[in-house]
C-alpha positions as CSV (number, residue, x, y, z in Angstrom):
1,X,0.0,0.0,0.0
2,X,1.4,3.5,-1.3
3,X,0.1,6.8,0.2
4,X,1.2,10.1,0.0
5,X,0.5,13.2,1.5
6,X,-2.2,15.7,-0.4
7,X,-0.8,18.4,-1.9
8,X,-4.8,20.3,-1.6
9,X,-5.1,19.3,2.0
10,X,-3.8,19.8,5.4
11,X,-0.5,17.6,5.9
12,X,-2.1,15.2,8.5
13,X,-4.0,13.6,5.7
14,X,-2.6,11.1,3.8
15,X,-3.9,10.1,0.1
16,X,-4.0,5.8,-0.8
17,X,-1.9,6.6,-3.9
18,X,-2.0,2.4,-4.9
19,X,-3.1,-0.4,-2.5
20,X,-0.1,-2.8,-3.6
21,X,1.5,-6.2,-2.3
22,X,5.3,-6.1,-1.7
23,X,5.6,-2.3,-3.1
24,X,8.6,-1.3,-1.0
25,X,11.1,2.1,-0.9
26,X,8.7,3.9,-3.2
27,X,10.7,7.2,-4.9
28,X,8.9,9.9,-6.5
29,X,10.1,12.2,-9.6
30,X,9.3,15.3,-11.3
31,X,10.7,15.4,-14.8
32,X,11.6,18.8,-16.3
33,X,8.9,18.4,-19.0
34,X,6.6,18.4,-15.6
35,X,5.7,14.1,-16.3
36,X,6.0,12.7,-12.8
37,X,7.2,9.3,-12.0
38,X,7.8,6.8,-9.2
39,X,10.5,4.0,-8.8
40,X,9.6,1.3,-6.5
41,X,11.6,-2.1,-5.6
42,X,9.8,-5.2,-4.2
43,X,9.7,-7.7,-0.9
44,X,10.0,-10.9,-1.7
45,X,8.6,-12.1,1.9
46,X,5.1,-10.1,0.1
47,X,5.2,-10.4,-3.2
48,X,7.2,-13.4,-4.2
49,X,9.3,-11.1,-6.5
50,X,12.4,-9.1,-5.7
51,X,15.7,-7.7,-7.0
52,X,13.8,-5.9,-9.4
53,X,12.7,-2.2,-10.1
54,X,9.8,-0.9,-11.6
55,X,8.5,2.7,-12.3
56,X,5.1,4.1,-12.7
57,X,3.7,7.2,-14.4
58,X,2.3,9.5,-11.6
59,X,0.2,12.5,-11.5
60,X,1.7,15.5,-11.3
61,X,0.1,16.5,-7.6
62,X,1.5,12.8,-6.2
63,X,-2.0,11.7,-5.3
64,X,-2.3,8.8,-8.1
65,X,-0.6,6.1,-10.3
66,X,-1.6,6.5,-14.0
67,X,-0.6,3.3,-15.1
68,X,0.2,-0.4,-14.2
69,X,4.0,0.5,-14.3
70,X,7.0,-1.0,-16.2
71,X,10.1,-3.5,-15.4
72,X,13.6,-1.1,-15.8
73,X,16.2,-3.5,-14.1
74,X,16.3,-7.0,-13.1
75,X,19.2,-7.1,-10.8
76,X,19.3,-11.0,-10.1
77,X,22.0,-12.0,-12.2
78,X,24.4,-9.4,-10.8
79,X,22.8,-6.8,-8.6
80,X,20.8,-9.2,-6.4
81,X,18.5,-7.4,-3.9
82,X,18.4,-4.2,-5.5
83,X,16.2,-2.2,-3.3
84,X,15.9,1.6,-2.0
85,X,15.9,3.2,-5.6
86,X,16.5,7.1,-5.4
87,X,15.7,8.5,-9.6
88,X,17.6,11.9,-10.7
89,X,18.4,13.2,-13.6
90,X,21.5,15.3,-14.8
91,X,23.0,16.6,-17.8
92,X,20.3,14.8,-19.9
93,X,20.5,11.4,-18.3
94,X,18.8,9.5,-15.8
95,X,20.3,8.2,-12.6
96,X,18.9,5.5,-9.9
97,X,21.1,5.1,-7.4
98,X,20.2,1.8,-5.7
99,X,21.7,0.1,-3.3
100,X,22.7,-4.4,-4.1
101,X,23.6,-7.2,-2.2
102,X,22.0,-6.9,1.0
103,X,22.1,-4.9,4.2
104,X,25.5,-6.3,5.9
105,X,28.2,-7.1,3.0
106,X,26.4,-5.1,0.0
107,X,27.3,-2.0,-2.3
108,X,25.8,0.9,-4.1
109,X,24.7,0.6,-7.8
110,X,23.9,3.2,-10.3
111,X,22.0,2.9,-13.1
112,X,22.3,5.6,-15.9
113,X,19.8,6.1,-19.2
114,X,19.1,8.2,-21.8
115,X,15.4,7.2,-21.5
116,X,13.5,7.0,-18.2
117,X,12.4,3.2,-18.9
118,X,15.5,2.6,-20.2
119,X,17.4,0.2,-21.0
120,X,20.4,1.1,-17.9
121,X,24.1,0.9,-17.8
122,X,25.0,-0.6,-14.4
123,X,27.9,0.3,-12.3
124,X,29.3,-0.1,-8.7
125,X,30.1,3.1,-7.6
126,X,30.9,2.4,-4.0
127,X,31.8,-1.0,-1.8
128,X,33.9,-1.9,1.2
129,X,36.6,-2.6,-0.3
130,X,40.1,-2.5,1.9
131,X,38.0,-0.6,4.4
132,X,36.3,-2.1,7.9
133,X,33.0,-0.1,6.8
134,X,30.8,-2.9,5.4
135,X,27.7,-2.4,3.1
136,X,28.5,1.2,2.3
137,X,24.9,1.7,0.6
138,X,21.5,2.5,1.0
139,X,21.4,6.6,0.8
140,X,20.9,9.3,-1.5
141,X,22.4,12.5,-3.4
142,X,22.7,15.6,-1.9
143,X,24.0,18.7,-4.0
144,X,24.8,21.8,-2.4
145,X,24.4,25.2,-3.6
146,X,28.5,25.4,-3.0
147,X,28.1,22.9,-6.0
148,X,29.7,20.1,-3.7
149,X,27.9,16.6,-4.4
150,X,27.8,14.0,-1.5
151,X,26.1,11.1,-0.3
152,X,24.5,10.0,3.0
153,X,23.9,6.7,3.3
154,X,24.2,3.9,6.4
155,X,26.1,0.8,7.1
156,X,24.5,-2.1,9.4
157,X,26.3,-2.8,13.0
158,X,24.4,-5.6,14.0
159,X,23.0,-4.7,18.0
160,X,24.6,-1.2,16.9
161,X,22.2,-0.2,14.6
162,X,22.3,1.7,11.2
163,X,25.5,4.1,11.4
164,X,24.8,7.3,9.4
165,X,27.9,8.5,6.8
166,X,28.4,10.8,4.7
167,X,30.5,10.2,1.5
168,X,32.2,13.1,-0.8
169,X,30.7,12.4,-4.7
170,X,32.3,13.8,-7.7
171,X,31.5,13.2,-10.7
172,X,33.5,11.7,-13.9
173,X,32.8,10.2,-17.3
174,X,29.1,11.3,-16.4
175,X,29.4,8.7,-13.6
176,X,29.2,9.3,-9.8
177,X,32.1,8.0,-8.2
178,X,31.2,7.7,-3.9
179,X,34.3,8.0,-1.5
180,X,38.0,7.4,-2.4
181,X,39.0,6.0,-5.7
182,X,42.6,5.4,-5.2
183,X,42.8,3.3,-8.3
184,X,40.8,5.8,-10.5
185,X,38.2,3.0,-11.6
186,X,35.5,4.3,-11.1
187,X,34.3,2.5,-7.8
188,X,35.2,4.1,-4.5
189,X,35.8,3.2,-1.0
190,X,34.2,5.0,1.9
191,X,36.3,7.5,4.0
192,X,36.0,7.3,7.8
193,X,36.7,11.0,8.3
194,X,36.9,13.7,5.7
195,X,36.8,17.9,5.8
196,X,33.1,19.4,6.4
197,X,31.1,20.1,3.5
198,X,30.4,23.9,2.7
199,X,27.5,25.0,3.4
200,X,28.6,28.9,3.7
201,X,29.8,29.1,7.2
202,X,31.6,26.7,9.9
203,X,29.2,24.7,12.4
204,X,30.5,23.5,16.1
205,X,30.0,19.5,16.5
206,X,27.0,17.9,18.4
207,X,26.4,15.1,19.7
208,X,22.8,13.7,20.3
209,X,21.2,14.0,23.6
210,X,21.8,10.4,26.1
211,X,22.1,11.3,30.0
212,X,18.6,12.6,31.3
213,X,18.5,14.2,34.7
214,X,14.9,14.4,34.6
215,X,14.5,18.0,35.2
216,X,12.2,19.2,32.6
217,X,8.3,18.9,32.1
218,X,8.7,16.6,29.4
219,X,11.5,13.6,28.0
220,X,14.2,14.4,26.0
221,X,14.1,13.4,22.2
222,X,16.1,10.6,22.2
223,X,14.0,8.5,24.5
224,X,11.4,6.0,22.5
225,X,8.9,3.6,24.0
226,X,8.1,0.5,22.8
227,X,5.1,1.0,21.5
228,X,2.9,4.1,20.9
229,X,2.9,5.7,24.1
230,X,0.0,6.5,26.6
231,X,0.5,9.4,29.4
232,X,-0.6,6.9,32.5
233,X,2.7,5.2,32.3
234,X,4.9,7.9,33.6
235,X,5.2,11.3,35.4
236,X,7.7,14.1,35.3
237,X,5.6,16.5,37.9
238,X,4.5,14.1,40.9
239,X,8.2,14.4,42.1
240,X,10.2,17.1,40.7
241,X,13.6,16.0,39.3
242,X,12.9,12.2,39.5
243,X,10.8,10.1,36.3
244,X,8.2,8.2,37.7
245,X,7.3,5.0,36.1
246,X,3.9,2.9,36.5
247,X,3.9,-0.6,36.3
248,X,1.4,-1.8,33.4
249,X,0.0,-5.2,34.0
250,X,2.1,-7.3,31.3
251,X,3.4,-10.7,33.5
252,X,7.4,-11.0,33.1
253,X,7.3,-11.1,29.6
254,X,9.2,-7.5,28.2
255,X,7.9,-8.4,24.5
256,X,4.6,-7.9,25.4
257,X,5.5,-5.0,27.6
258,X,4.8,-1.4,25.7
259,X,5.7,1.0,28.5
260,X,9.8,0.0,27.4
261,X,11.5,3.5,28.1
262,X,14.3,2.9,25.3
263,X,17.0,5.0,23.3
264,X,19.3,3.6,20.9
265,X,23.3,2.7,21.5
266,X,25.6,5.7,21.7
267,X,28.3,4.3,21.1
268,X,30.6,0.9,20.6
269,X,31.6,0.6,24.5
270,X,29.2,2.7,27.3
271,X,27.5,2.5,30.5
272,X,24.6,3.6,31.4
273,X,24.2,3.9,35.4
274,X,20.8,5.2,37.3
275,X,19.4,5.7,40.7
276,X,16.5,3.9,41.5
277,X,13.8,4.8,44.4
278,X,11.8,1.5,45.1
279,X,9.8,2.3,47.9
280,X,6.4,2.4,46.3
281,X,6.5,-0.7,44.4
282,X,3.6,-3.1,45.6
283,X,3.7,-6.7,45.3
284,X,4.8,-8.1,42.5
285,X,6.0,-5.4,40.8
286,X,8.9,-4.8,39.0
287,X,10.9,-1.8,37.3
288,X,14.7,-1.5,36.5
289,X,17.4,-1.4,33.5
290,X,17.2,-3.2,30.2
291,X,18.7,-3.7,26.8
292,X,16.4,-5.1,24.5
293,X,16.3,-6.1,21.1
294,X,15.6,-9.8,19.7
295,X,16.6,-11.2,23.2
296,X,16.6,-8.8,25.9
297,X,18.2,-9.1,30.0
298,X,17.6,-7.0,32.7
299,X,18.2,-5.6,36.4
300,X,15.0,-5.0,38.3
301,X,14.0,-4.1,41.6
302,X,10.9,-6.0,43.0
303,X,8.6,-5.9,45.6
304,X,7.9,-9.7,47.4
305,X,6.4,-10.9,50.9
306,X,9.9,-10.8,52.4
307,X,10.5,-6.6,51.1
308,X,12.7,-5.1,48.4
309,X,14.7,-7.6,46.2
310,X,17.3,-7.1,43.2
311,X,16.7,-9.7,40.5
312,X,18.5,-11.0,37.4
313,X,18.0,-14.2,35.9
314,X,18.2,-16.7,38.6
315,X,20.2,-14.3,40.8
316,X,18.7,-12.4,43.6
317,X,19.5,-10.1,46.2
318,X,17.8,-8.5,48.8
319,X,18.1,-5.1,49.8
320,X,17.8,-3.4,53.0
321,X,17.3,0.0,51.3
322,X,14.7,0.6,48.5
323,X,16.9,3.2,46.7
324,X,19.9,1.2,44.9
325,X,22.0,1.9,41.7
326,X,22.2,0.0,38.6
327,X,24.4,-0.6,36.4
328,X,24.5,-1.8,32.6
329,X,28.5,-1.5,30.9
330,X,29.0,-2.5,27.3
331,X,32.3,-3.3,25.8
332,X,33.1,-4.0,22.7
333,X,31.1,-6.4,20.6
334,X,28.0,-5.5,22.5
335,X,28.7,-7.2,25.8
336,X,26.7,-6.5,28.5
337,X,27.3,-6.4,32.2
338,X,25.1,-5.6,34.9
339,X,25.7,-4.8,38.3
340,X,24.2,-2.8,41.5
341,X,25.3,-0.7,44.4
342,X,24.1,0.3,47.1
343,X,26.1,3.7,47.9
344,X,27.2,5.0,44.4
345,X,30.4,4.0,44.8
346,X,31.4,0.2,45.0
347,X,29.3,-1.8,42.3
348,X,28.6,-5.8,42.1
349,X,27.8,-7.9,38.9
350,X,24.8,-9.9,39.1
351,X,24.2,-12.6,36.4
352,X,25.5,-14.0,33.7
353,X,27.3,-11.8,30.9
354,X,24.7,-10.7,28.0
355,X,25.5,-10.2,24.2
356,X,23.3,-7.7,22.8
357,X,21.5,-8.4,19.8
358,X,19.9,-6.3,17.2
359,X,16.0,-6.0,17.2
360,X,14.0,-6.3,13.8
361,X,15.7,-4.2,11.2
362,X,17.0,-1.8,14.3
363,X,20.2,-1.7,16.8
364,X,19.5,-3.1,20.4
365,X,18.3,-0.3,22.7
366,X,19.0,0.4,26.6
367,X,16.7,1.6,29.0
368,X,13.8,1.8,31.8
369,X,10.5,0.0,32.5
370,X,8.0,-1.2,35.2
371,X,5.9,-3.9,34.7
372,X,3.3,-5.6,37.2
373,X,1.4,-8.4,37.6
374,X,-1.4,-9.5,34.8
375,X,-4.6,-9.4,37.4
376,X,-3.7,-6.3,39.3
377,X,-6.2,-3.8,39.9
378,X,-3.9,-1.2,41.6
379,X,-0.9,-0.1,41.0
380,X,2.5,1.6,42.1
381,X,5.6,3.0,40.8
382,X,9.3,3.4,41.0
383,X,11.0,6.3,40.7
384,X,14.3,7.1,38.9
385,X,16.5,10.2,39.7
386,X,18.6,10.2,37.1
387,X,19.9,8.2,33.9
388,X,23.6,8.9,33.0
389,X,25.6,7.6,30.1
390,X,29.1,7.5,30.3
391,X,32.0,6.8,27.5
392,X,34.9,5.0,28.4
393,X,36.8,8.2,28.9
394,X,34.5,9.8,31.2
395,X,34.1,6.8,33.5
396,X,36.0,8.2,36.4
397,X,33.7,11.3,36.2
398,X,30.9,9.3,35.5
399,X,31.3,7.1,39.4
400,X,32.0,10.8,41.2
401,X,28.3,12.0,39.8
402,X,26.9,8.9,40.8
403,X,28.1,9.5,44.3
């Protein structure tokens, strides 16, 4: 199923532009003789069919297909799994830069025409090659007013997710060669670090917001939950300064759980430490740290007949305090350790080691949640003070704040 948004109407509305099985990565394009097209690859797991590419006649407002669309490239004899088409045109050709060979080991193909439905020259314009950045592919084009072409496009990390680069792209023989071309062939290599683009003036580096201290009337952007969210499942003003998490009735099964307070991986090695104020849990509860993704582990605090306990696994320790820190550190290769304290200062693994893995088509993810039993009729919460991330150089820093 295609739909776009209508170009008459208010943007919240979108338009059914073709109810299709297996239509995936669907392009427009606006030709300069103001024809309008769109290039679309297929799932096999939908439609039976894929390293193919096919491209429709489109209205010129986006809102319908005008015909039943034609073949272009059949990819399986040399471009298998050509998917994610991006359609272009320049200096009387016409591009679709498409990315081959699947997510982790593939490369980026473009095709060139004289004709919109072809038939295409085919070219590798970028692959791993003698680099450790594999499956450089799956991006687009961007030309700057400075003239400067580049491309953005991702490379798969397994539990790391998608890692976003971005390319240089010059232009040769009326072919777009991505990255470093030693060799001059034609087919580059991606760069791990290159100069800025210019866009007209110099721009200080960011990072993405991790650590949350809670402060604020609402979450910072790089939280997501694990399913669309609901405002009974937490609260920023009950305590000032501290999340407050509700436990929502899903057993001790975290798949089934929505209320997963999750952001994505910062970075190769972490850890993620947070101060946790148990006191309110009732029984059977349960609220802590997790990393999640196709299999998931965790450190929770519960409540049970005999008071506060730590659990992991078939570990468990019980706490004279309800306020404890936990701990989740991941090295290299996405290992996970957990581990608790009870001051700040001296922590203790609990559990066996834990090798993150990736969820479906996404990184593994770290975070909070609260979960309770399946037949309660009341509930309470946990409260978490803070949520700090820490990079292996600011780990000594990292245990003073936690103090």
């Amino acid at each position: 199923m295609l739909k776009a948004r209508n170009a008459a109407g208010p943007w919240s509305k979108p338009h059914l532009v073709r109810r299709a099985r297996g239509w995936i990565d669907p392009a427009p394009f606006w030709d300069d003789d103001g024809n309008a097209y769109l290039v679309h690859a297929w799932a096999n797991s939908r439609s039976g069919i894929k390293s193919i590419l096919t491209i429709n006649r489109m209205s010129a407002d986006g809102t319908r297909l005008l015909d039943d669309g034609k073949t272009v490239f059949d990819g399986r004899a040399h471009h298998p799994t050509i998917e994610g088409p991006k359609l272009y045109k320049r200096n009387g050709y016409y591009y679709i830069f498409a990315p081959a060979g699947g997510v982790t080991s593939g490369w980026q193909t473009v095709l060139r025409s004289k004709n919109i439905y072809g038939p295409y020259e085919d070219r590798i314009v970028m692959d791993q090659g003698r680099t450790n950045i594999n499956g450089p592919h799956q991006g687009a084009w961007v030309e700057l007013k400075s003239g400067e072409s580049w491309f953005v496009h991702f490379q798969d990390r397994g539990a790391y997710g998608r890692i976003v680069h971005l390319q240089p792209l010059a232009w040769k023989d009326g072919w777009p060669v991505i990255g470093a071309d030693a060799d001059g062939d034609g087919k580059g290599e991606p760069v791990a670090s290159y100069r800025k683009p210019n866009v007209g003036r110099e721009y200080p580096a960011h990072s993405p917001q991790t650590s949350d201290e809670f402060v604020g009337s609402r979450l910072g952007l790089q939280w997501q939950w694990h399913a669309n969210p609901a405002e009974i499942w937490l609260s920023l003003s009950q305590r000032r300064g501290w999340l407050r998490l509700f436990p929502i009735p899903s057993g001790n099964d975290l798949w089934l759980a929505p209320n997963l307070l999750l952001q994505k991986f910062p970075a190769r090695e972490f850890s993620v430490t947070t101060r946790v104020d148990a006191s309110n849990l009732l029984l059977g509860e349960q609220s802590g740290l997790v990393v999640m993704g196709r299999e998931y582990s965790y450190l929770a605090v519960t409540r049970t007949p005999n008071g506060i306990r730590l659990i992991r696994e078939e570990k468990a320790v019980t706490l004279q305090s309800p306020i404890v820190y936990l701990r989740v550190s991941v090295t290299d290769d996405a290992n996970c350790e957990f581990s608790f304290s009870r001051d700040g200062k001296s922590f203790e693994s609990l559990g066996k080691g834990f090798k993150a893995k990736p969820g479906m088509w996404i990184g593994a993810k770290v975070g909070l949640f609260a979960l309770g039993p399946t037949e309660a009729t009341r509930r309470g919460y946990a409260d978490f003070d803070w949520f700090r991330i820490a990079l292996p150089e600011q780990s000594s820093q990292t245990r003073a704040l936690a103090q």
